[in-house]
Backbone bond lengths (Angstrom), bond angles and torsions (degrees), N, CA, C in turn:
res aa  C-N    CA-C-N  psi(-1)  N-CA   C-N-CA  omega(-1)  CA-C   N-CA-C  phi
1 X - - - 1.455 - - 1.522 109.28 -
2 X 1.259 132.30 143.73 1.054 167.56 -132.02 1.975 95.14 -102.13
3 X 1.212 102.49 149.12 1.865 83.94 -175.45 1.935 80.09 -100.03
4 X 1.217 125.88 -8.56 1.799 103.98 -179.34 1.521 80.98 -81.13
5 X 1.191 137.80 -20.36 1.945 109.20 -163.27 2.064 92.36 -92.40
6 X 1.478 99.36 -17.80 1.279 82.82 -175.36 1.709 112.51 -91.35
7 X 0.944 105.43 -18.89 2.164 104.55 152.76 1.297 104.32 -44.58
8 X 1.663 105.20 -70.95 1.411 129.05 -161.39 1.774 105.05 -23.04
9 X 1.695 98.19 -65.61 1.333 105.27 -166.46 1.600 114.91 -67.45
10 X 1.534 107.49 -33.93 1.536 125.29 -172.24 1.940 93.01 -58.77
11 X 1.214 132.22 -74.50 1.371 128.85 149.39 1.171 116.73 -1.12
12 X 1.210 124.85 -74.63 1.558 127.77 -164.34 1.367 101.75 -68.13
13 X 1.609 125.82 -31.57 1.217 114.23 -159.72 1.955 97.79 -89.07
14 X 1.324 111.48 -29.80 1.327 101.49 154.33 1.442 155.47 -61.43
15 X 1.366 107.45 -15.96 1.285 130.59 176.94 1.906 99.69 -83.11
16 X 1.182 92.67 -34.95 2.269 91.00 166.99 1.247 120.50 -79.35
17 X 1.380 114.78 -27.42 1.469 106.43 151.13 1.096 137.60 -78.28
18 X 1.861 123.67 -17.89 1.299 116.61 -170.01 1.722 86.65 -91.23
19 X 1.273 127.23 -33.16 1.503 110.26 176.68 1.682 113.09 -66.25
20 X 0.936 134.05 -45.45 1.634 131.96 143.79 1.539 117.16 -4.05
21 X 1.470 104.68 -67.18 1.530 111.73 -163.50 1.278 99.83 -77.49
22 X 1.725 127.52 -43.30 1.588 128.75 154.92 1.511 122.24 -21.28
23 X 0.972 116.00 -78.36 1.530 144.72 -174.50 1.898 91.41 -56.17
24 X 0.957 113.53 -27.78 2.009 96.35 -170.94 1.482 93.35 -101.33
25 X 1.671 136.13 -17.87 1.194 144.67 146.70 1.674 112.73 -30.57
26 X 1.177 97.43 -83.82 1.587 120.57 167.52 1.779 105.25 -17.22
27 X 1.122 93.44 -82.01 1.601 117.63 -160.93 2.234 96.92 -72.19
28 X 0.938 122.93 30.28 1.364 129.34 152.19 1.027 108.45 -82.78
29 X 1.620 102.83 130.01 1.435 121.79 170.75 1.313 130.87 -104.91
30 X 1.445 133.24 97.24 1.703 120.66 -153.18 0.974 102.94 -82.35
31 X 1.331 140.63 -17.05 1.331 136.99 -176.34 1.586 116.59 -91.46
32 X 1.501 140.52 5.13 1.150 165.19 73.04 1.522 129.78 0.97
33 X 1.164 141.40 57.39 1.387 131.23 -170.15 1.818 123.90 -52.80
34 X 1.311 96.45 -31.66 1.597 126.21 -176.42 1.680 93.22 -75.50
35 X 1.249 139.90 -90.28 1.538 145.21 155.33 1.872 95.91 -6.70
36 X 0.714 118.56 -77.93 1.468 129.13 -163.91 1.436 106.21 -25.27
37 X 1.352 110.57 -67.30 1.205 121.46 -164.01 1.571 109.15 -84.34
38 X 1.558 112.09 -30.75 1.422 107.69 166.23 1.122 123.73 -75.81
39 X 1.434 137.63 7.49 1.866 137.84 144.57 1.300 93.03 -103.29
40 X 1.010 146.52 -14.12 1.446 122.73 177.76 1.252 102.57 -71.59
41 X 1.563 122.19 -43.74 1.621 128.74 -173.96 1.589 95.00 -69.72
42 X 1.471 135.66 -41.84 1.257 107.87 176.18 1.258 134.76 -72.87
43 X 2.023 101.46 -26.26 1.787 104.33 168.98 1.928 111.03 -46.21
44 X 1.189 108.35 -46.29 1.099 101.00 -176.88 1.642 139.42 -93.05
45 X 1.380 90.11 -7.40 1.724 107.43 162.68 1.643 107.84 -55.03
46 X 1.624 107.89 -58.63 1.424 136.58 -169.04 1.904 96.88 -61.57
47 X 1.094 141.69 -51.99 1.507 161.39 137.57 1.868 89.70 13.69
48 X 1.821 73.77 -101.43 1.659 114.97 -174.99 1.942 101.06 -25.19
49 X 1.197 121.31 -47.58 1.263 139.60 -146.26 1.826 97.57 -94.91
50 X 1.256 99.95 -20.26 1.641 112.57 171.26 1.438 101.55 -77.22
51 X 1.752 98.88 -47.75 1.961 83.99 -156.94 1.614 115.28 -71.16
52 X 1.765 109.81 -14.22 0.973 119.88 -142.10 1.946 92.95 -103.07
53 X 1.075 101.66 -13.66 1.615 119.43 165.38 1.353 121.99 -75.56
54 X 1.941 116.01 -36.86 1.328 116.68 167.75 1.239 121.79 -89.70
55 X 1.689 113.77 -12.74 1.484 127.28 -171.31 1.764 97.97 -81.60
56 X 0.956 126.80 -13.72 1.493 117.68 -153.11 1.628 118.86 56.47
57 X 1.362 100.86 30.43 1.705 100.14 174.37 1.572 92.11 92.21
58 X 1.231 149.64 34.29 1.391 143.53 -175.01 1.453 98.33 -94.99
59 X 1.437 136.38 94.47 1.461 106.74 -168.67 1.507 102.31 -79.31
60 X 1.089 137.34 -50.99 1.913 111.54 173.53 1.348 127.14 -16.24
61 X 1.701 101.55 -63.49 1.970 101.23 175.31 1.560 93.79 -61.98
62 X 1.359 142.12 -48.43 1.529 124.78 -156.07 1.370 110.23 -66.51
63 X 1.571 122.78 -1.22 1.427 101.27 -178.58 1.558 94.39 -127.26
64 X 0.972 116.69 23.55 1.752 149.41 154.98 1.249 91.61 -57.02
65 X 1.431 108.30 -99.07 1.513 144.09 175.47 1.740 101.02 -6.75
66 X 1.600 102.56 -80.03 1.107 121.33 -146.22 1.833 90.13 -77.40
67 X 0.632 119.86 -17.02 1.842 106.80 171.63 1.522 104.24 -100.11
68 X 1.274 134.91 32.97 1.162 149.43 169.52 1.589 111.74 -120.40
69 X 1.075 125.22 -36.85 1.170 139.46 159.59 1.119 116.38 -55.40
70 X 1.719 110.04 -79.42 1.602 127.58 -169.10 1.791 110.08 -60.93
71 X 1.522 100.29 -30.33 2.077 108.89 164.18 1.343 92.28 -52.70
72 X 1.420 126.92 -68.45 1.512 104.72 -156.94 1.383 126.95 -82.98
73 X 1.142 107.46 -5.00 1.768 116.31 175.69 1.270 74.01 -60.65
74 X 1.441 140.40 -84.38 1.148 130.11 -110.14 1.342 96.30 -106.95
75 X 1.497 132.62 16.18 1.648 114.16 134.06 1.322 113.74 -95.46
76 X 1.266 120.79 53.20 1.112 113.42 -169.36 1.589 153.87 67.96
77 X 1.375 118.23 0.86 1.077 143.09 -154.37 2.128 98.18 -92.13
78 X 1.449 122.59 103.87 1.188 96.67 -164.91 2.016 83.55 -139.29
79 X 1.461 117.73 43.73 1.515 110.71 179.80 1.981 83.40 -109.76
80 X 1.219 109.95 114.83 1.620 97.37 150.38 1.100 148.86 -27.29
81 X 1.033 119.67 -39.64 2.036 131.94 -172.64 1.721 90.78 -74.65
82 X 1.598 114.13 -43.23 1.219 123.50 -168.95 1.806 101.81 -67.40
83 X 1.345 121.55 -52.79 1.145 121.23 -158.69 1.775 109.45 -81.94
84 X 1.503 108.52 -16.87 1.571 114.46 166.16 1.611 96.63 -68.02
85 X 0.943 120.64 -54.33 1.316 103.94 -137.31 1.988 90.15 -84.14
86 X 1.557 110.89 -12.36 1.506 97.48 154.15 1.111 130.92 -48.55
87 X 1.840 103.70 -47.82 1.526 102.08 -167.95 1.597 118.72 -76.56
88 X 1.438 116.03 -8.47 1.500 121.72 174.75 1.940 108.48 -90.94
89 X 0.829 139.75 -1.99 1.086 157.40 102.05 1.794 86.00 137.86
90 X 1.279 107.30 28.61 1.716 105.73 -172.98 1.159 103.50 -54.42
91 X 1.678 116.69 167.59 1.726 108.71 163.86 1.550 108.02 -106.33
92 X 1.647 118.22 163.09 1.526 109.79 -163.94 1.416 120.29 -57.40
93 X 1.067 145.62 150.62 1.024 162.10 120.78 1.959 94.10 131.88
94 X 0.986 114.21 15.22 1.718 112.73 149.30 1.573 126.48 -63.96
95 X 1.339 120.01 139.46 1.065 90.49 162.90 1.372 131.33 -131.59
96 X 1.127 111.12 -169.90 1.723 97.94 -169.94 1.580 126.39 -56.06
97 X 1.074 102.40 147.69 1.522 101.81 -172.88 1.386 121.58 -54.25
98 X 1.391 122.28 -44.63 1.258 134.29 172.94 1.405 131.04 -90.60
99 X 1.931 89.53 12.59 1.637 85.08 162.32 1.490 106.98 -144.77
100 X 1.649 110.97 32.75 1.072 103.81 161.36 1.921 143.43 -34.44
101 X 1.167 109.59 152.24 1.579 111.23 -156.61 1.435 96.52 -106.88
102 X 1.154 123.79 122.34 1.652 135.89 161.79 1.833 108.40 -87.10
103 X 1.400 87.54 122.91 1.903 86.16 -176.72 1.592 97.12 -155.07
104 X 1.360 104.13 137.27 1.351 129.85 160.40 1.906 125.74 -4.46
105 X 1.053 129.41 147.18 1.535 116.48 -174.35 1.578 111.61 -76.88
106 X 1.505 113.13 -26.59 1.438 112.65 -179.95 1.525 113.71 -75.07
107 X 1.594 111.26 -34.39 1.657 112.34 174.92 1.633 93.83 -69.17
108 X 1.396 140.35 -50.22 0.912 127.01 -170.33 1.449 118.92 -55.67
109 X 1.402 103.18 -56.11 1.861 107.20 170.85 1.664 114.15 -44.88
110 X 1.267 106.70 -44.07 2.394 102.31 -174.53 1.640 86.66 -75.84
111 X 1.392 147.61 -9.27 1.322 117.88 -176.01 1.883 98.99 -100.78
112 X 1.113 105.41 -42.13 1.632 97.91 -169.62 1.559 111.61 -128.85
113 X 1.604 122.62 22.40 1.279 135.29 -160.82 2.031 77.60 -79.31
114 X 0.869 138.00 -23.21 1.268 118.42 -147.87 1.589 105.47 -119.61
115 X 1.415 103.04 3.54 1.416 121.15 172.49 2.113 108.53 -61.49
116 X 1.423 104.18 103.19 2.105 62.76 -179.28 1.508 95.52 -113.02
117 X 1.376 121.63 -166.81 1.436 146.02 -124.13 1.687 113.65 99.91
118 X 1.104 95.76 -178.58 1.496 110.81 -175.11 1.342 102.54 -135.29
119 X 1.704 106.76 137.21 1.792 117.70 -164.62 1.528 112.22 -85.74
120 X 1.225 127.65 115.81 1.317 142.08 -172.80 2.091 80.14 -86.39
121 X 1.460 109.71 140.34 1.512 129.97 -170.15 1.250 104.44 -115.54
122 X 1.313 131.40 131.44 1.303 123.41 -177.13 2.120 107.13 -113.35
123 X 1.032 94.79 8.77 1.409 109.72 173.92 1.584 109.09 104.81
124 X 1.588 98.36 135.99 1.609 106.94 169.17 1.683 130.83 -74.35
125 X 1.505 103.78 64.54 1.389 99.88 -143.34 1.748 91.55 -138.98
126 X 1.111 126.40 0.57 1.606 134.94 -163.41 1.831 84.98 -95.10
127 X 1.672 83.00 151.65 1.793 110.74 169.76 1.600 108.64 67.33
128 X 1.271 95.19 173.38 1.350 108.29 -167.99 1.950 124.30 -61.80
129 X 1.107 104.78 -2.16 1.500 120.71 179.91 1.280 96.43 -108.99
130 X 1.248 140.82 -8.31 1.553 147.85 -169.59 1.960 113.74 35.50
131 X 1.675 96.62 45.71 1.219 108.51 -179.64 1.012 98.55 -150.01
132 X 1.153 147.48 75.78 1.815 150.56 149.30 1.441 94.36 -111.77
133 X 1.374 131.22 176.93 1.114 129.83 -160.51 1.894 100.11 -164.09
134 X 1.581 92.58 111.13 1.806 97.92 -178.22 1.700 111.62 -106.10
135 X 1.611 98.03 118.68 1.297 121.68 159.40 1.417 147.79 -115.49
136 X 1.790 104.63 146.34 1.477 97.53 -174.90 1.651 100.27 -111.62
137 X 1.730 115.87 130.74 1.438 108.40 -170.79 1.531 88.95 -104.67
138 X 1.787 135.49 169.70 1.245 122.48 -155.14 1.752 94.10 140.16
139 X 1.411 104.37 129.75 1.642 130.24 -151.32 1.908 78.72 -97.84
140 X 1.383 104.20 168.31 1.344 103.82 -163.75 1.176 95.93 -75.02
141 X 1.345 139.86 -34.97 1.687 139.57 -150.82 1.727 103.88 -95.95
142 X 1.309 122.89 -26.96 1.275 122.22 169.29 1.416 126.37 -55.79
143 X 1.273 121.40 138.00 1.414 119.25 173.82 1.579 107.78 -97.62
144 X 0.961 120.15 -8.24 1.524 117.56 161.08 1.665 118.90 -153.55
145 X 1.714 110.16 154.89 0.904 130.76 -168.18 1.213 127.80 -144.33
146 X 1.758 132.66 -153.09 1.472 135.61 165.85 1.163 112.91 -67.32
147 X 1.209 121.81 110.60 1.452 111.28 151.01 1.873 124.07 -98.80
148 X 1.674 120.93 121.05 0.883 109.29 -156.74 1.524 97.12 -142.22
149 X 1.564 121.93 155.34 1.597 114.57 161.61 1.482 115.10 -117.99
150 X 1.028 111.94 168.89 1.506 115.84 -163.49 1.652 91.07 -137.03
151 X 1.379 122.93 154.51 1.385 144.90 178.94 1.538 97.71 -128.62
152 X 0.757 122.68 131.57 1.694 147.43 179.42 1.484 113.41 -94.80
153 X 1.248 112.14 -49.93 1.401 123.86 167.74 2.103 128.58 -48.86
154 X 1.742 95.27 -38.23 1.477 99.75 -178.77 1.631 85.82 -130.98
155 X 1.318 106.22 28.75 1.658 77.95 167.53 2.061 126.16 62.14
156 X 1.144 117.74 18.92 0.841 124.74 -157.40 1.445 121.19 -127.55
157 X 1.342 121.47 117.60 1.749 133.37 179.62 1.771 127.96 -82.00
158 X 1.012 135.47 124.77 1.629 148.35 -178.78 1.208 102.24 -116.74
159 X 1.185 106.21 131.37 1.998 110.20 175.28 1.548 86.58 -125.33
160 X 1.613 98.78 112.84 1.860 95.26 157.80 1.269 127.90 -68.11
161 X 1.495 94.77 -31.36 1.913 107.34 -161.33 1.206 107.17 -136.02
162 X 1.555 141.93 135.23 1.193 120.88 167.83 2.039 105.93 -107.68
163 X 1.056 120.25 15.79 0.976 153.62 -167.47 1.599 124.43 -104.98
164 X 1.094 114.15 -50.67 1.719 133.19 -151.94 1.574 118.66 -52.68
165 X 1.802 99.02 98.62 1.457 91.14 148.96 1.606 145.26 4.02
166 X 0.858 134.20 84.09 1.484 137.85 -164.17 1.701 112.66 -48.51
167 X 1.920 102.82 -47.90 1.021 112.96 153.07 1.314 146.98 -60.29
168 X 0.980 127.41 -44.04 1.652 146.64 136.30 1.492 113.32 -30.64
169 X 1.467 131.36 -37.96 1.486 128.20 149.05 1.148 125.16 -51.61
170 X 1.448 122.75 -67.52 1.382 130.63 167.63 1.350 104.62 -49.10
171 X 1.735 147.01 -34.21 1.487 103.57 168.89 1.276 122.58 -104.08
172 X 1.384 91.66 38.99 1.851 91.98 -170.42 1.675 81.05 -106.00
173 X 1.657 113.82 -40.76 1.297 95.17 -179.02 1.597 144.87 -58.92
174 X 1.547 89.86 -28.96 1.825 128.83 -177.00 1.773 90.00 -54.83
175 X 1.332 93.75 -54.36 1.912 102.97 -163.34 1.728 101.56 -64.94
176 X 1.475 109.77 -40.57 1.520 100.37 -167.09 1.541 122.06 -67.21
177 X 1.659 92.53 -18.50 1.615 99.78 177.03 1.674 114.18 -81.45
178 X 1.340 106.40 -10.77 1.531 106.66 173.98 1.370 100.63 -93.31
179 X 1.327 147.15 -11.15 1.126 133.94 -168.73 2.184 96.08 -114.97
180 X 0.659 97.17 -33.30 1.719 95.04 175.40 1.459 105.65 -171.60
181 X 1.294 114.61 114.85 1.827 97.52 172.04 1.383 123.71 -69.42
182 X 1.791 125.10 6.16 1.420 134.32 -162.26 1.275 114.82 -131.67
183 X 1.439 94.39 20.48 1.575 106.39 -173.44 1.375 115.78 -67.47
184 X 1.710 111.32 140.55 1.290 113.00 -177.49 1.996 122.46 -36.56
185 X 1.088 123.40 178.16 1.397 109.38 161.33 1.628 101.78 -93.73
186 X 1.381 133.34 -25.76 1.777 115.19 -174.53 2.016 93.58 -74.85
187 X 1.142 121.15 -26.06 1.444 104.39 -177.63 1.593 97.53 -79.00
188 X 1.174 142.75 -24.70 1.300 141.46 -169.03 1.749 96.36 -78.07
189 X 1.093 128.88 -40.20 1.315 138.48 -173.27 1.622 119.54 -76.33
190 X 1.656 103.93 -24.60 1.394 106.81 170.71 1.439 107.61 -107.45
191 X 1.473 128.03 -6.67 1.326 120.86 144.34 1.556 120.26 -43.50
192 X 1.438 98.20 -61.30 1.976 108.37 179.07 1.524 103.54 -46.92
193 X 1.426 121.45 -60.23 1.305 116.04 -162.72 1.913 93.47 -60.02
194 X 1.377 114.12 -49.90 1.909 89.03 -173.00 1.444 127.41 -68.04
195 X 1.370 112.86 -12.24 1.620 127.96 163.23 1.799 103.93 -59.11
196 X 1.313 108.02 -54.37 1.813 114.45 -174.34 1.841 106.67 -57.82
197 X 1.752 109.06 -33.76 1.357 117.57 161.81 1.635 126.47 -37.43
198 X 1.836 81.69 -62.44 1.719 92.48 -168.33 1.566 104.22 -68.43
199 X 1.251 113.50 -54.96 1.789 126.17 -178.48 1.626 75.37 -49.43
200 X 1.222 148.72 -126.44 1.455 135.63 -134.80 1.387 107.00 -12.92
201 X 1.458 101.03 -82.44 2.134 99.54 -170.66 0.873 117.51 -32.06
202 X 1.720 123.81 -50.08 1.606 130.89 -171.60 1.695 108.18 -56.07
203 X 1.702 107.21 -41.89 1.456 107.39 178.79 1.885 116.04 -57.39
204 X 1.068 108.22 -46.09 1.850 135.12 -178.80 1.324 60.82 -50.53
205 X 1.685 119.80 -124.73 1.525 153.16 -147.19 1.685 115.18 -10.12
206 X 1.775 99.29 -42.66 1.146 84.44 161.46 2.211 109.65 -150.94
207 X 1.386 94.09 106.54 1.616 87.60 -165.50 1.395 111.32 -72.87
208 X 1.335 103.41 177.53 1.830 103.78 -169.04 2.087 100.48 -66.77
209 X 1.008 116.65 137.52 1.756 113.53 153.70 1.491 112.81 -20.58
210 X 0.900 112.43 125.14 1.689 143.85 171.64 1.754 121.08 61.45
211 X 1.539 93.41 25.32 1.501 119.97 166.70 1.392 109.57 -78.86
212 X 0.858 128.55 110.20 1.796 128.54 153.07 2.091 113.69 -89.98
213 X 1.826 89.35 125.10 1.664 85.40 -171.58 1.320 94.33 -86.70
């Protein structure tokens, strides 16, 4: 199996748990003390069981995860697409790694033509033609920016991140060259999202001086 079919499925099998942990949210009864705590213990069994599905068993990121989740149940947040993409800690309007969108240079220019910075290139050397080309665009003083790939061949643009850590690029990139230098861009994109994982926990584990989490 394929490591995009083995995301693929790892994904799918998370999206049945985070609707799981939803649904036992839902169905809390406050006026019940006994009920209460027995979906509360499953919202967060179901949680835990998310992070620990995207962590590869990491329990630090899994209780990452799962207080990313169980935060937004409980401001209210109860649409799925919305509450995955909590628990991967993307920012809005990213999209998923494995279903990134290939679109034209003119749709690309009216969505982010007006973004400026200047695009740091991480080499035209990604995917199976070993010519796609991954960039981060980003003004000198910003610590984060576009991250996007481009295909040369069909003419065609992918934005993983509209968000992305500057730092969190650079070691997603460092890592991708130890793991394949020709790696697809959706495996390059779910690399970033487990780098944005670890950088979360590491932030929790240890916060800046005179931060209270």
């Amino acid at each position: 199996m394929s490591a995009t079919s083995d995301g693929t499925m790892q994904n799918r099998v998370a999206e049945q748990l985070i609707a799981l942990s939803r649904n036992a949210h839902q169905h809390v009864d406050l006026d019940d003390p006994a009920d209460y705590w027995y979906r509360l213990g499953q919202r967060n069994a179901y949680a835990h069981a998310v992070g620990l599905t995207l962590s590869n068993g990491v329990d630090d990121v899994a209780f990452t995860v799962a207080d990313r989740i169980t935060g937004a149940l409980s401001d209210g947040v109860h649409e799925l697409s919305a509450l995955t993409m909590a628990a991967s800690g993307r920012a809005p309007g990213d999209p998923a790694p494995t279903s990134l969108t290939w679109t034209g240079p003119q749709a690309f220019k009216a969505a982010y033509g007006h973004l400026p910075g200047i695009d740091r290139d991480y080499g035209m050397r990604w995917g199976d033609r070993h010519e796609q080309r991954i960039s981060l665009r980003r003004t000198a003083d910003a610590n984060e920016g576009l991250l996007y790939a481009f295909d040369p061949t069909w003419d065609e643009y992918a934005v993983i991140s509209t968000h992305a850590p500057a730092d969190a690029v650079e070691t997603t990139f460092t890592k991708a060259l130890q793991v394949d230098v020709h790696m697809t861009v959706p495996q390059f994109a779910e690399l970033f999202t487990s780098q944005l994982l670890e950088r979360s926990s590491s932030m929790q584990r240890h916060p800046a001086r005179g931060v209270e989490l």
